[in-house]
NUGULO-877628 format. One record per residue: x, y, z of N, C-alpha, C in turn. Coordinates in pm, whole numbers, padded with zeros to 5 digits, always signed. Layout:
N
XYZXYZXYZ...
This chain:
281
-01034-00905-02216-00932-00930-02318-00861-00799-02355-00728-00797-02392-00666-00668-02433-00682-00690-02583-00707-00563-02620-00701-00584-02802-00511-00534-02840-00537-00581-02968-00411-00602-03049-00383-00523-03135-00264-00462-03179-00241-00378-03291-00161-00465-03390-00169-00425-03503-00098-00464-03600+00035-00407-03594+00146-00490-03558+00307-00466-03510+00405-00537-03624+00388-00498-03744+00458-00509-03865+00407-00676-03893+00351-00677-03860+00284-00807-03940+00225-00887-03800+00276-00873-03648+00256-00915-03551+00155-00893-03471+00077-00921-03418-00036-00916-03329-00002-00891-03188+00005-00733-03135+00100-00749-02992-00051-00669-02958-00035-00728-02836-00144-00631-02749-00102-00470-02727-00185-00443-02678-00160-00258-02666-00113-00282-02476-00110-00367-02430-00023-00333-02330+00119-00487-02314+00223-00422-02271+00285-00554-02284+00367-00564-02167+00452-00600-02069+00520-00599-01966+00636-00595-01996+00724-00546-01913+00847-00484-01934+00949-00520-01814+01055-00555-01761+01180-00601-01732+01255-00523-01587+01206-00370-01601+01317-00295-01504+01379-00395-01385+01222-00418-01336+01246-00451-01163+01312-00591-01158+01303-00668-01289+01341-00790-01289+01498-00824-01284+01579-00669-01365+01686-00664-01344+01768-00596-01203+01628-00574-01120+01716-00522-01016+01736-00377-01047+01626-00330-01070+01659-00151-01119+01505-00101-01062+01562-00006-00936+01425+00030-00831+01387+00191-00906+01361+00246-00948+01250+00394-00916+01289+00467-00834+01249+00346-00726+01119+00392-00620+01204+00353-00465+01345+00462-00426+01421+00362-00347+01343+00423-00205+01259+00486-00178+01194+00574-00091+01089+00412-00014+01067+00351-00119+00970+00187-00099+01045+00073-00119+01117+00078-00194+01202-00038-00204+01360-00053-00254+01484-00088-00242+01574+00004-00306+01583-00179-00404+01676-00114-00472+01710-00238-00598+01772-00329-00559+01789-00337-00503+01865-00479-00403+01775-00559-00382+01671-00524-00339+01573-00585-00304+01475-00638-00416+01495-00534-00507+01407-00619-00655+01513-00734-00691+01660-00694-00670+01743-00831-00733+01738-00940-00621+01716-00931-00508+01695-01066-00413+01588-01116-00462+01467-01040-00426+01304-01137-00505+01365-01190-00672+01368-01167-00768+01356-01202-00870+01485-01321-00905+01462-01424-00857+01533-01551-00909+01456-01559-01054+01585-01651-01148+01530-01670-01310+01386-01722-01261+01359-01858-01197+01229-01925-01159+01143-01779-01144+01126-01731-01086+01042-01585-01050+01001-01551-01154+01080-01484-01239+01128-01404-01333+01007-01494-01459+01064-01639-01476+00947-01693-01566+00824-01731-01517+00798-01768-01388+00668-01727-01347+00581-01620-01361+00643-01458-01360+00607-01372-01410+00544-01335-01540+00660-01408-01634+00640-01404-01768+00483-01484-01761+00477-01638-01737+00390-01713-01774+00234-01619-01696+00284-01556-01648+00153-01445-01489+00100-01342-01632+00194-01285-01708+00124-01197-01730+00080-01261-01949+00164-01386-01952+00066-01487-02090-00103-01480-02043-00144-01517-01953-00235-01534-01871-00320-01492-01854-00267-01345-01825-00368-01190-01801-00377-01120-01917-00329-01172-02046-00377-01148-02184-00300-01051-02271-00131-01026-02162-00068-00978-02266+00037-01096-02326+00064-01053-02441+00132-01119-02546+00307-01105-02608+00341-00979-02542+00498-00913-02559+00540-00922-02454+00695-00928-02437+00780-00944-02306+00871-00813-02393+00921-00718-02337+01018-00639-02372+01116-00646-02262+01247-00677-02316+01388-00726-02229+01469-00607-02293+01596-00604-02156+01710-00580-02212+01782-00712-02211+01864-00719-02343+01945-00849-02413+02058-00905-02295+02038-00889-02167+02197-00874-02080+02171-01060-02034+02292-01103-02008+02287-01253-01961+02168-01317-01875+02159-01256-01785+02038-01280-01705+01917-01350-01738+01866-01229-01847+01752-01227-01893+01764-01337-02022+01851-01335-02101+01884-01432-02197+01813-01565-02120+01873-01612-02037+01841-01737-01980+01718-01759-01948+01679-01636-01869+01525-01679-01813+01427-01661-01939+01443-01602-02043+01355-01631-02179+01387-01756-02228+01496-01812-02240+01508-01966-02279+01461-02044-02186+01474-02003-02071+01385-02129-01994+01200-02115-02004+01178-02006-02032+01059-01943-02037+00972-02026-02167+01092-01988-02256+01012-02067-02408+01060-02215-02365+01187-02308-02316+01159-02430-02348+01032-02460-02276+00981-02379-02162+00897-02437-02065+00716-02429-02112+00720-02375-02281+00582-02339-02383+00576-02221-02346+00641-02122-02279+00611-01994-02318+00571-01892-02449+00491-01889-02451+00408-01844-02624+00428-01631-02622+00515-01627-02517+00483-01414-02521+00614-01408-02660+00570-01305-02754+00673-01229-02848+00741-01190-02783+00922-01211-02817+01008-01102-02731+01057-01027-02789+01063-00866-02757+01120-00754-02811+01271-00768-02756+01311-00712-02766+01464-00675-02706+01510-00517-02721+01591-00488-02609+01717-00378-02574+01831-00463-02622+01880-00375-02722+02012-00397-02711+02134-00420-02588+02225-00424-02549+02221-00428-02397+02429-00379-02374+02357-00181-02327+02518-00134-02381+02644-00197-02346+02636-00297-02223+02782-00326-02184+02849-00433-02263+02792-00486-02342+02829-00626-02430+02841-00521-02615+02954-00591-02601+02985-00542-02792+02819-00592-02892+02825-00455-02956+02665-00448-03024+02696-00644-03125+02795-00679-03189+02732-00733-03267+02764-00892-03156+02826-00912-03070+02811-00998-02965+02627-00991-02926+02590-00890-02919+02501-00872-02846+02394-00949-02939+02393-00893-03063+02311-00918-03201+02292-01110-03205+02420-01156-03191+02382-01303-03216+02303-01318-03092+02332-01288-02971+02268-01326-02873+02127-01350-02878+02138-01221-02978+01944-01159-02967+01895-01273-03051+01919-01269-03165+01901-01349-03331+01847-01472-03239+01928-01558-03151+01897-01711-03167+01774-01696-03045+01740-01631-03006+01567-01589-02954+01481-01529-03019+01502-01532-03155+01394-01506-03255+01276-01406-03200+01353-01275-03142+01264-01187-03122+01177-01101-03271+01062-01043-03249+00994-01007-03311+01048-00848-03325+01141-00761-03240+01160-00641-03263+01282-00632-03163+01367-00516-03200+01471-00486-03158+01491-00315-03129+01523-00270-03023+01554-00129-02987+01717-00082-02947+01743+00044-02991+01847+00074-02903+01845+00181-02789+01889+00172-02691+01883+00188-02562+01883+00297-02559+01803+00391-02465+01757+00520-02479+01875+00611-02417+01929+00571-02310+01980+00737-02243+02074+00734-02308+02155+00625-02356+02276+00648-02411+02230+00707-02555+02157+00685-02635+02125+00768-02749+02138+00890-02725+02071+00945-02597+02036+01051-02540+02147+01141-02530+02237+01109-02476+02373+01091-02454+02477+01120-02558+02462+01059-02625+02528+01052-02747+02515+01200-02858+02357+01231-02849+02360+01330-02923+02346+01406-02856+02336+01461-02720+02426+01571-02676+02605+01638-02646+02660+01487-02718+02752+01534-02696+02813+01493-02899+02711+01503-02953+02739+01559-03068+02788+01411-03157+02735+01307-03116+02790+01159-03147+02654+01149-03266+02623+01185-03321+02482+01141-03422+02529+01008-03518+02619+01034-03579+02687+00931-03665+02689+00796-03606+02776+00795-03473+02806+00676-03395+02674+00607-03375+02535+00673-03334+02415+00605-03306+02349+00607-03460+02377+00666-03526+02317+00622-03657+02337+00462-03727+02504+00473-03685+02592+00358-03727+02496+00225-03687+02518+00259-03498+02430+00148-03442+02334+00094-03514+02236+00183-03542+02091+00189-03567+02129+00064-03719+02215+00174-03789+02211+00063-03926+02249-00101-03875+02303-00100-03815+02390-00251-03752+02289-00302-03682+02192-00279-03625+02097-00360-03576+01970-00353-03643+01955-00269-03770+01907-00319-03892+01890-00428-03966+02039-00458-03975+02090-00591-04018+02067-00673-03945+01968-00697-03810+01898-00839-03774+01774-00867-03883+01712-00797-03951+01593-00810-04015+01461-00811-03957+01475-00724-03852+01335-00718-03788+01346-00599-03769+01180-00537-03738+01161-00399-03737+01260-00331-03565+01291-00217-03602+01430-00161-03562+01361-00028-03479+01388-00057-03372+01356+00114-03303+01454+00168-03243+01425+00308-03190+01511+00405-03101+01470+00438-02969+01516+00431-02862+01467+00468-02709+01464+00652-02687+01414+00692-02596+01441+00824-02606+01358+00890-02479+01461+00989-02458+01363+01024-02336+01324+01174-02344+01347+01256-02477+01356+01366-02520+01253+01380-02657+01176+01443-02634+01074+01502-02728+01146+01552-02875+01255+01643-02860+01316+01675-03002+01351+01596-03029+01472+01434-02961+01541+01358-03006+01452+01301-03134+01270+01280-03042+01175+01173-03158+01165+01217-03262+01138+01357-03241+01108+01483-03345+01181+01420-03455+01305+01496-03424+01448+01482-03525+01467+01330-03621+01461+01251-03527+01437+01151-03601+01381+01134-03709+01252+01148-03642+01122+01145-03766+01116+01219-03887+01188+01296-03855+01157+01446-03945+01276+01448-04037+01396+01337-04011+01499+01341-04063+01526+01225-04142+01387+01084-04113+01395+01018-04147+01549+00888-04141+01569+00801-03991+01665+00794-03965+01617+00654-03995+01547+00598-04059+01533+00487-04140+01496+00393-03979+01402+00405-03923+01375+00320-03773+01191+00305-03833+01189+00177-03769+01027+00132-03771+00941+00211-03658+01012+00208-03536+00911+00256-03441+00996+00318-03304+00973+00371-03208+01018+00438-03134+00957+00359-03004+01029+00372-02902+01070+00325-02776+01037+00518-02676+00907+00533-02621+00923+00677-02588+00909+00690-02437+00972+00748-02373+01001+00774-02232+00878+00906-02213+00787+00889-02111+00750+01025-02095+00748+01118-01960+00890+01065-01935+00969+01149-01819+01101+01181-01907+01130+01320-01941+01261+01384-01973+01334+01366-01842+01417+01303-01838+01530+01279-01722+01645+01349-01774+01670+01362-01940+01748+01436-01969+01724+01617-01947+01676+01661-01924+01613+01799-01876+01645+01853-01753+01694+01726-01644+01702+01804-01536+01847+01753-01448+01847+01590-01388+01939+01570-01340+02112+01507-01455+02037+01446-01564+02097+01434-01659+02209+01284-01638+02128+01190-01571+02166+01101-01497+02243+00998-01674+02394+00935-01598+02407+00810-01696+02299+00731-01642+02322+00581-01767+02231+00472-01728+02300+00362-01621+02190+00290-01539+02241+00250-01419+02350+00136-01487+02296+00050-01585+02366-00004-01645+02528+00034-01616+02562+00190-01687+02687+00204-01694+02735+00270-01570+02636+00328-01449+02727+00368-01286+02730+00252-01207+02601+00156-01215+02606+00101-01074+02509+00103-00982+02513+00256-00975+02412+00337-00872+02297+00297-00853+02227+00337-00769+02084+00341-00689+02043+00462-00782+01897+00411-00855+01828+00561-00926+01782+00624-00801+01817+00746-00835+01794+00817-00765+01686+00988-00794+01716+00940-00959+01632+01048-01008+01522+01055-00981+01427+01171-00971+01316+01221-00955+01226+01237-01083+01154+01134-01119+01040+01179-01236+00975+01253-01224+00917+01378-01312+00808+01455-01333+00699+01447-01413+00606+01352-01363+00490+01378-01444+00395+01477-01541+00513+01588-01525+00452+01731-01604+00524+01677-01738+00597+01603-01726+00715+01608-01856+00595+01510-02013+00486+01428-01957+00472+01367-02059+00356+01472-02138+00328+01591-02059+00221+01674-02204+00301+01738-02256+00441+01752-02287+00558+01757-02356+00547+01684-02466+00575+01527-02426+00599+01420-02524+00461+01399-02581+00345+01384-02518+00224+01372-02605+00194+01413-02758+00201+01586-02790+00208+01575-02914+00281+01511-02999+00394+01464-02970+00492+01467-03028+00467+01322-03107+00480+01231-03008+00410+01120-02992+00276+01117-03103+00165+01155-03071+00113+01170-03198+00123+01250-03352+00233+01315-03331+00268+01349-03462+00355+01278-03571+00433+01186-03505+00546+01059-03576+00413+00950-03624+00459+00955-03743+00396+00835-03829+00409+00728-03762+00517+00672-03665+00565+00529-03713+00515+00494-03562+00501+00385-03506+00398+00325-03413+00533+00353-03232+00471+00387-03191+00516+00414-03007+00486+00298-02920+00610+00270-02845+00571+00203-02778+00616+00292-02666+00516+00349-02556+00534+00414-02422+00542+00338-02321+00684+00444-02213+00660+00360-02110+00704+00478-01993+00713+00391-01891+00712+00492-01784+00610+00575-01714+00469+00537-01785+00357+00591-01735+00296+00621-01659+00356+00513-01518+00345+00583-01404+00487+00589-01296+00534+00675-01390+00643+00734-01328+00751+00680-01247+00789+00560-01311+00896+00446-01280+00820+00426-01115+00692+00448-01053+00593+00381-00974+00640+00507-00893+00703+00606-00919+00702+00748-00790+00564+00809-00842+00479+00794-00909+00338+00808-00884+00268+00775-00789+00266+00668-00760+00227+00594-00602+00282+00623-00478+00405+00727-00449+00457+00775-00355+00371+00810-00237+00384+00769-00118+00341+00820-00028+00132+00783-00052+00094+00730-00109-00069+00699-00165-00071+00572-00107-00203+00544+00002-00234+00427+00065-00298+00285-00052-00259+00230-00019-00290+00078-00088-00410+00112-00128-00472+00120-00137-00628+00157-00167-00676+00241-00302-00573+00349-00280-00549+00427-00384-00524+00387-00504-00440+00304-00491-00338+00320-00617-00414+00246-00742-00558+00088-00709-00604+00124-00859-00689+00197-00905-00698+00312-00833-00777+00458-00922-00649+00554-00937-00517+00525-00917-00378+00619-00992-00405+00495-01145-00330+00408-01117-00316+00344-01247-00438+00337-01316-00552+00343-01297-00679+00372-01393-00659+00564-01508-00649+00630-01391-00638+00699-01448-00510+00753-01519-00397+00707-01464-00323+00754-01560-00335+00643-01696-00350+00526-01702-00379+00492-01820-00506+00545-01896-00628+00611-01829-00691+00669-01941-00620+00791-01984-00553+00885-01917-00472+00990-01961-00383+00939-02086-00303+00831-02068-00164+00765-02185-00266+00711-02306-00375+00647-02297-00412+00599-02396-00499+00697-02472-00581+00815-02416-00625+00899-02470-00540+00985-02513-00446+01045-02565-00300+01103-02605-00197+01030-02711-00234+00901-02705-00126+00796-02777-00235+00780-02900-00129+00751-03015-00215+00710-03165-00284+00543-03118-00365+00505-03202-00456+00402-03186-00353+00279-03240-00262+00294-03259-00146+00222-03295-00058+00184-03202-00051+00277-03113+00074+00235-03000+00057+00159-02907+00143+00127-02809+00172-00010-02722+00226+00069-02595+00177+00015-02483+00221+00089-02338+00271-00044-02304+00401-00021-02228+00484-00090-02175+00501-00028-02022+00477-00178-01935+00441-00168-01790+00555-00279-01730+00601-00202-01590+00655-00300-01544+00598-00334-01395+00652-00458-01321+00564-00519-01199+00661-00554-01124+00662-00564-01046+00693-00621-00920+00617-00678-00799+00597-00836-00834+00548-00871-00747+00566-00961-00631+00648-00866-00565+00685-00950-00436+00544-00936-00360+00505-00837-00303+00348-00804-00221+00216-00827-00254+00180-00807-00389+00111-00829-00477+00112-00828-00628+00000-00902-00697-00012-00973-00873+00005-00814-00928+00087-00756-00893+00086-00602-01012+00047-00619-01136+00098-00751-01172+00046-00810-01352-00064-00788-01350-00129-00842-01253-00270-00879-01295-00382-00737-01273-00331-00735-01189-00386-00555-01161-00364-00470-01306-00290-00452-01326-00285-00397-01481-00321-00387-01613-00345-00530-01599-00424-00596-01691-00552-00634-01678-00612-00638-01565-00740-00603-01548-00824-00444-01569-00737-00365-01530-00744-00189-01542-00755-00169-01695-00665-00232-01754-00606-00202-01865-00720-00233-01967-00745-00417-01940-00824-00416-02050-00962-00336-01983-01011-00280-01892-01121-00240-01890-01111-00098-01951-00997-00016-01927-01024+00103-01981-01045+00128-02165-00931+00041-02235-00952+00008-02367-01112-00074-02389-01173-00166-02348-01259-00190-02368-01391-00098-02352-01380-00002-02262-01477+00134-02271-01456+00211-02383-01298+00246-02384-01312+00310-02520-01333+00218-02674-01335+00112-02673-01422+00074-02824-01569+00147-02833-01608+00165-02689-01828+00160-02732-01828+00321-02789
């Protein structure tokens, strides 16, 4: 069983599944390029997934809000789907278009989208994402920020930007290639994650009061690069004891799957709850 944190009144497990590959957004184009995550993942897929990982004992779906995904959560819940859905705001659709969208799926939490935050306050826009932030306030559910920058969380926190919880990347992508989001090129990711980047974000991460949800943990899956099948559930073992030993006893790791080859869900969630369940004794 995965245990649960208290998520503003909500019961979310400490691990929850997450969306990339579902939209057709690869990592990892060295193994698979994104074309190929958008051929496998028909909506049918997509809620099979969902219902794959109700199953394996997590309880949150975290989406971006874009048409696609809209649908396959409504078919998901008419079909008794019981997972909480978080939501991304979703930049190419006008924020308060986007807002009703979200509202009539009665998600449990709402974020705004990280690189463009990212983005934004490097080029000196603080106001404009503040604005956001207040405007998707006004759904009435607890409100976070994405981020892929250690000061961005900092600042926040420290500045008090009126957000429940944070959305934390622990690959700085802003640090090196300084990539837009695919959302707004198009492109094939092409960036290179560095796994040095999250004992960066770690303190940081435990120094913000307000609850984390991490993701990227194993390195949008360029962790597994070039590592024989065999390998890889002693990578994902250990990097989840690394993320969960570092993260407050509050936070939530967000994982994503792809399973055209194999149950990645289930693999994860078997790892997962075993490593949290060692650490209770």
């Amino acid at each position: 069983m995965l245990p649960t944190v208290d998520f503003f009144g909500t019961p979310v497990t400490r691990l929850i599944i997450g969306d990339n590959s579902m939209e057709g957004l690869s990592y990892i184009p060295k193994q698979h390029l994104s074309s190929e995550m958008a051929d496998y993942w028909t909506a049918d897929r997509c809620v099979r997934a969902l219902f794959e990982a109700e199953q394996c004992g997590m309880n949150a779906y975290m989406a971006v809000a874009d048409p696609f995904l809209l649908r396959v959560i409504r078919q998901y819940k008419n079909e008794g789907g019981k997972m909480h859905i978080m939501f991304q705001s979703y930049p190419p659709i006008d924020l308060a278009v986007s807002m009703v969208q979200m509202r009539k799926l009665g998600p449990v939490a709402v974020y705004h989208q990280g690189t463009t935050a990212d983005i934004w306050l490097e080029e000196g826009k603080e106001e404009l994402l503040r604005d956001r932030i207040r405007r998707l306030k006004d759904l009435g559910i607890p409100t976070g920020l994405a981020t892929h920058v250690p000061e961005l969380l900092k600042r926040a926190e420290d500045e008090d930007w009126g957000l429940d919880f944070y959305m934390v990347c622990l690959q700085n992508s802003r640090k090196y290639e300084k990539e837009e989001s695919t959302f707004l090129t198009g492109k094939e990711k092409t960036i290179v994650f560095r796994t040095r980047d999250r004992w960066d974000m770690f303190p940081v991460i435990r120094e913000v009061q307000k609850p984390c949800i991490v993701f990227k943990i194993f390195a949008g899956g360029q962790l597994f690069y070039d590592r024989g099948e065999a390998e890889i559930p002693g990578l994902i073992e250990q990097s989840m004891r690394e993320v969960f030993s570092n993260i407050k006893d509050k936070d939530i790791v967000l994982v994503g799957a792809f399973q055209k080859y194999k149950n990645q869900i289930r693999e994860d969630a078997e790892i997962c709850a075993r490593v949290l369940g060692e650490r209770k004794l």
